[in-house]
N, C-alpha and C positions, 0 to 999 in steps of 0.2 A: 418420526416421519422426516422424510429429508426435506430441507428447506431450498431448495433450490432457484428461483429466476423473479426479477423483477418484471412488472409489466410494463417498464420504460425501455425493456432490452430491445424492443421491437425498433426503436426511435433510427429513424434515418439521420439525422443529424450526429455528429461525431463532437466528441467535445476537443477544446482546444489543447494543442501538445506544444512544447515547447522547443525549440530549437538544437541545435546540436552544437557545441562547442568544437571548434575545428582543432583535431587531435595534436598534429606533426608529429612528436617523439614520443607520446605519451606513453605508448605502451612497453617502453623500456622500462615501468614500473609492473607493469604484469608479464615478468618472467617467466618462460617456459620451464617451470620446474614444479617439482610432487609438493608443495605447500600445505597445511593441514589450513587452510585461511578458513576463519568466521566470517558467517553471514553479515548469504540471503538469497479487420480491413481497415486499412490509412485513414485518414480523416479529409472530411469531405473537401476544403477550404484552409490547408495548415495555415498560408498567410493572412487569413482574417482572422483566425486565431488567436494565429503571435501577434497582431497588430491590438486585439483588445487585450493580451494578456500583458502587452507590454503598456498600453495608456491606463490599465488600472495600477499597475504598478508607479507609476510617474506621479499621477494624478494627487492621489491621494484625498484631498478633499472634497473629491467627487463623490465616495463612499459613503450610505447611510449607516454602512456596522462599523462604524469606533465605537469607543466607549471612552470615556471622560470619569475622573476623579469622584464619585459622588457626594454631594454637596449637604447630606446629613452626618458625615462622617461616620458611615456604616465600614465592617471591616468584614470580610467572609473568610472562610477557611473551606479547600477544597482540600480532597483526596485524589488523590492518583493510586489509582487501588489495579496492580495488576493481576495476573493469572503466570505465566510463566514467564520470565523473562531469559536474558543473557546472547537471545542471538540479532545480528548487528539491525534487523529489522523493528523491534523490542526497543533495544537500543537506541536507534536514532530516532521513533516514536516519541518515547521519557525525554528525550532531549531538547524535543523541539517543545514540549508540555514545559518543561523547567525552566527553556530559555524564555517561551513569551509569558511565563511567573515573573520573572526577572526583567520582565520592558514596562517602562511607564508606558502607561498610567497603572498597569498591574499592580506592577511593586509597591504602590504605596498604600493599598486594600486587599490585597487578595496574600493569605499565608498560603503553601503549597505546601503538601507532605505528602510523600512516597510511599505505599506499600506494598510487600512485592509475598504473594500467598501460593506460588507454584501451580505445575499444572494438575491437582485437586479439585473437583469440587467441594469436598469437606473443607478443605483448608479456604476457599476463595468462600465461602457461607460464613465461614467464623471471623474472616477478615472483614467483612461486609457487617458482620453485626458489632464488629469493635468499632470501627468508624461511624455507626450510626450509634454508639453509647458515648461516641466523644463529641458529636452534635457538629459533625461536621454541614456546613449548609450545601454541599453538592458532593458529591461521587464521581469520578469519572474512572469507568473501569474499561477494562480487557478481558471480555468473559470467558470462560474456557466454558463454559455451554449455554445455547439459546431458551435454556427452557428450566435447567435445574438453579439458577437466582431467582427464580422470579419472585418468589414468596418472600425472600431476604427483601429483593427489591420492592415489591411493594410494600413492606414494613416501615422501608426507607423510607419511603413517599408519603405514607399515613403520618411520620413525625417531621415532614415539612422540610425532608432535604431532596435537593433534586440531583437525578440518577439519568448518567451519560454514557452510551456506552460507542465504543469506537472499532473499525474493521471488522469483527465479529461482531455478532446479533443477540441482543435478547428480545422476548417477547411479552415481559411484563407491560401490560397496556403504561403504566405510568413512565416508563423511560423513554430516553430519545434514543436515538441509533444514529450514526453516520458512518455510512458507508459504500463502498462499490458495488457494481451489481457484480457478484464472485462468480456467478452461472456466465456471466459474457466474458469474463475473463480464461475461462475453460475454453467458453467454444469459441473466443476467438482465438488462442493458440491451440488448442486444437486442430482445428479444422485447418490451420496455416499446415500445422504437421500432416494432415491427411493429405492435404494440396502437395506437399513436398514429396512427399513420399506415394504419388498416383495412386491413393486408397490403398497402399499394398504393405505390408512389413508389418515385422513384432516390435515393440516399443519398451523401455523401459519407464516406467511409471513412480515418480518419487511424489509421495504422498506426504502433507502438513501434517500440525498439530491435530492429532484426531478429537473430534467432541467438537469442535468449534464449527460454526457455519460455514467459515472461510475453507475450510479441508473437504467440509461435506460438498459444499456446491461445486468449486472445481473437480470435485470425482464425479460427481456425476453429468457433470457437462462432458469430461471426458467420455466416459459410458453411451452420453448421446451423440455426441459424434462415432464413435466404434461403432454401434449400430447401426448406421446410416452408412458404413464403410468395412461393408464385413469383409475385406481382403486384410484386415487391419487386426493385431490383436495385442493382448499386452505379454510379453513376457516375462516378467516380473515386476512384481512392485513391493517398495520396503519403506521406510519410513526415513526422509530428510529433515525432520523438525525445525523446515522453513532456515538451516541453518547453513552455509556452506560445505563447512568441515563434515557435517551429518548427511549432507544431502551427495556428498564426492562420497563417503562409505554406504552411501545408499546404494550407489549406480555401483561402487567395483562388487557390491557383492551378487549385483543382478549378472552384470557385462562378465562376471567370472562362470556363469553358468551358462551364459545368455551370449557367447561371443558374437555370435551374427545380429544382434538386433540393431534395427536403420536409423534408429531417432530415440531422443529423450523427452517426457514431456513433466517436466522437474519445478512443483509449486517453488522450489529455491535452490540454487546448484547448478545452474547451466556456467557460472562464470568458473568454479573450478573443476567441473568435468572435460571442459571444453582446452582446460589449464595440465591436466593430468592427461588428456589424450596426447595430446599435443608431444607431452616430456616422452611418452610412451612412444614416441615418435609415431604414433598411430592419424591416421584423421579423423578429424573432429566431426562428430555429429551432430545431424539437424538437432539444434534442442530450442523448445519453444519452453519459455519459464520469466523468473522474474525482472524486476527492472534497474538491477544494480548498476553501478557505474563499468565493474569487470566485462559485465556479459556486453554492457554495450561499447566497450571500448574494439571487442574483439568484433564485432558489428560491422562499423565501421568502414568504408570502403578503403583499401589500399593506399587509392590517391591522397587520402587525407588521413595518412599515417597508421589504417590501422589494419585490419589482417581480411576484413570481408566474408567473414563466415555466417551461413545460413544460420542463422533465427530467428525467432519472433519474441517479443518483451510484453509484458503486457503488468501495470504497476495498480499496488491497490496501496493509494495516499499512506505514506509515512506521518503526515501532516493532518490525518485525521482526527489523532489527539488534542491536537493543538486547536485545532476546529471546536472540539469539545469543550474544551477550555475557552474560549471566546464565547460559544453560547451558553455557557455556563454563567459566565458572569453576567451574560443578555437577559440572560430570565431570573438570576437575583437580582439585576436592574429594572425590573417590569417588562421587559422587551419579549414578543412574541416572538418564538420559536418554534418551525415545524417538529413535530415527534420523530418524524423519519425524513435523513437526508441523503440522497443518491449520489454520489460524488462522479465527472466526470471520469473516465477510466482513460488512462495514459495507455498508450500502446505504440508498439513501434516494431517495424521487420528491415534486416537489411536490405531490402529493395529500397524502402523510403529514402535509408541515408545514402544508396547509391543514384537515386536516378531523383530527388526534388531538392532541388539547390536552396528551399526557401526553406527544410531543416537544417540547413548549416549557419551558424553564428557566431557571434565573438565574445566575450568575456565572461568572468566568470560568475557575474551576480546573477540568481533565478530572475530577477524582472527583465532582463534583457532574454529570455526565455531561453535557454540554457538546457539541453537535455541531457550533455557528458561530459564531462571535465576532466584536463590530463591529469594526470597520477602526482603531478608539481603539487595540486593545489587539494587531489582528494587521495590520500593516500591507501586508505582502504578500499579496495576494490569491488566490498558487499555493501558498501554506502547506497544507497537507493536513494536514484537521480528523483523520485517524485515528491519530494519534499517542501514545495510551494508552487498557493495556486492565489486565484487573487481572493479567494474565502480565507486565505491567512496573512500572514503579516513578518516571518521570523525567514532565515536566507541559508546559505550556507553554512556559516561557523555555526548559528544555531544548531543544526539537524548532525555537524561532527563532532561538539565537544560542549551544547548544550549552555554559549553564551547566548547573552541577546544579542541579534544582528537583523534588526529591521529593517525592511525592503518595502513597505508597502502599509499600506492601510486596507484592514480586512473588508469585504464585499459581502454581502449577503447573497444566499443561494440565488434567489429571482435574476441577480444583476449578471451573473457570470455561466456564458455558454456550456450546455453540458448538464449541467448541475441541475438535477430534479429533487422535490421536496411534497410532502403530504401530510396530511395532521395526523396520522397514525401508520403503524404496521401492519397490514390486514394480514391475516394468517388464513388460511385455504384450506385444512386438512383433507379435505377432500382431495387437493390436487397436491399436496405434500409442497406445498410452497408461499412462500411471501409477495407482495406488488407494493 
């Protein structure tokens, strides 16, 4: 059954987004050239946003979620247990989990070890039961399905480790979850594409990792917007494995069949389709997709160095792991943690960065809220700008090469706009969905 929408999608309130770094020359790092590169509605009030996004980050002792040394001299061993890894989205997830391993007061109780078991379920079952024979005290994984761990995972749970799972879903009643509502992430770029294109046109349609929640709920928010815009349809769709290089052979093998279609709507891939039209000396199409640094350098309006082309971003936390990893260590510490955490959703259209002068900012640390950085400072251009919120703690170089680079003192869900939280995942089969 598809798992499709939150029952907080409804919420009028917009979580907070962060700022825009003002470009000038930047995009002399995204050359208009055929590159094989790796992955990957506005908000009500941006400057109340950026005004708490920026005093939680300063503050720092304001925050009830630190964590302190503990004073029995207990030591934990967590796992970072993933499902597929290798595209820059994967990547800068592991990185930001290994950097705050590597930040006091982590480092001097918490051992981290990495396992990486592809996209299998067999293989991610037998990874999962090696880890709970090594007596690891928590799990934090990347499930490649919402429903085929479960029994692993409650196994886990039964011998007293606890099990975290991050951007995709599981449904075993004993694990936590954190993540985005993936159904509003569809139909809000969705429906930006239907607005663009007056209900009218064929689309190319670049589809995630299949089996995972994250793939299922964006398809089918897409699907619900189509329905609601039947001038609208798809004319192909192929598989981008959320990666760039995957998701630019995604689109030329639709666009080679599909030369007229008006828009792209690309779970990862807008930053080198949009890179590959371009060299094609072709124009670039509307594509609504994810929240990389490329897509939104190309964003950008002119005046502030950058090219002004129609899309819409919409980012599901890179920083979600790292999230896991803090309440991991909250609930070895005795600390109450909800079972399921809503993450605000980042979103952003070239309109914003043309017409609200209160998303442009200056420098380059995330607590100055920061939404795009020139190519100086982030050279890869599938980096995904959403990388710190004030529920975490780790900054830039964290999220690129996986040091600690602390910015902030982590926040619990209640203190930080946006961010919804419940003691459980209710499952609805009836309505094939989650809340």
């Amino acid at each position: 059954m598809l798992l499709k929408r939150l029952v907080n999608r409804g919420n009028a309130s917009r979580p907070w987004r962060r700022r825009v770094l003002t470009i000038g020359t930047a995009l002399s790092a995204v050359a208009l050239v055929a590159t094989a590169c790796s992955s990957s509605a506005s908000p009500a009030s941006p400057s109340a946003a950026t005004k708490n996004a920026n005093s939680s980050a300063s503050s720092g002792s304001s925050s009830s979620g630190g964590i302190s040394v503990p004073a029995n001299g207990k030591h934990y061993k967590i796992a970072l247990s993933l499902s597929y890894s290798g595209n820059d989205w994967q990547n800068e997830a592991a990185n930001l989990v290994k950097a705050v391993a590597k930040t006091a007061p982590y480092n001097k109780f918490v051992t981290l070890h990495e396992d990486i078991a592809g996209a299998s379920v067999t293989n991610q079952i037998a990874t999962l039961n090696n880890e709970i024979a090594a007596g690891y005290n928590a799990i934090i994984v990347y499930p490649i399905s919402p429903t085929a761990l479960n029994s692993t995972i409650e196994r886990a749970c039964q011998a007293g480790i606890t099990v975290l799972a991050y951007d995709s879903l599981v449904t075993a009643p004993c694990a936590y979850n954190a993540h985005i509502d993936q159904y509003q992430w569809g139909i809000y770029n969705a429906t930006w594409l239907a607005k663009q294109l007056g209900g009218k046109g064929s689309i190319a349609d670049i589809t995630g990792v299949a089996g995972t929640t994250v793939d299922t709920d964006r398809s089918a928010a897409l699907a619900t917007v189509l329905k609601a815009n039947p001038g609208m349809s798809i004319a192909g769709e192929a598989n981008g494995e959320w990666a760039q290089a995957q998701g630019l052979q995604a689109f030329q093998s639709i666009y080679s069949a599909h030369p007229n279609i008006k828009a792209v709507y690309a779970q990862a891939g807008c930053y080198a389709i949009i890179q590959w039209l371009l060299s094609q000396h072709k124009a670039p199409l509307p594509c609504a997709g994810e929240f990389t640094n490329g897509h939104h350098l190309y964003m950008v309006p002119k005046s502030q160095g950058g090219m002004g082309i129609a899309s819409s971003s919409a980012g599901s936390p890179a920083y979600s792991g790292e999230l896991e990893f803090i309440d991991a260590v909250r609930i070895l510490e005795g600390q109450k943690v909800p079972h399921d955490t809503i993450l605000p959703l980042p979103e952003v259209q070239t309109s914003d960065f043309a017409s609200n002068s209160a998303l442009v900012g200056s420098g380059p640390n995330p607590s100055t809220s920061a939404l795009v950085f020139p190519s100086k400072d982030v050279p890869n251009p599938g980096l995904f700008d959403d990388f710190w919120s004030p529920l975490v703690e780790e900054g830039l170089q964290a999220a690129i090469n996986g040091t600690p680079d602390k910015v902030s003192t982590p926040e619990v869900c209640a203190q930080v706009p946006g961010c919804k939280s419940q003691n459980k995942l209710v499952y609805r089969p009836s309505l094939g969905d989650y809340n």
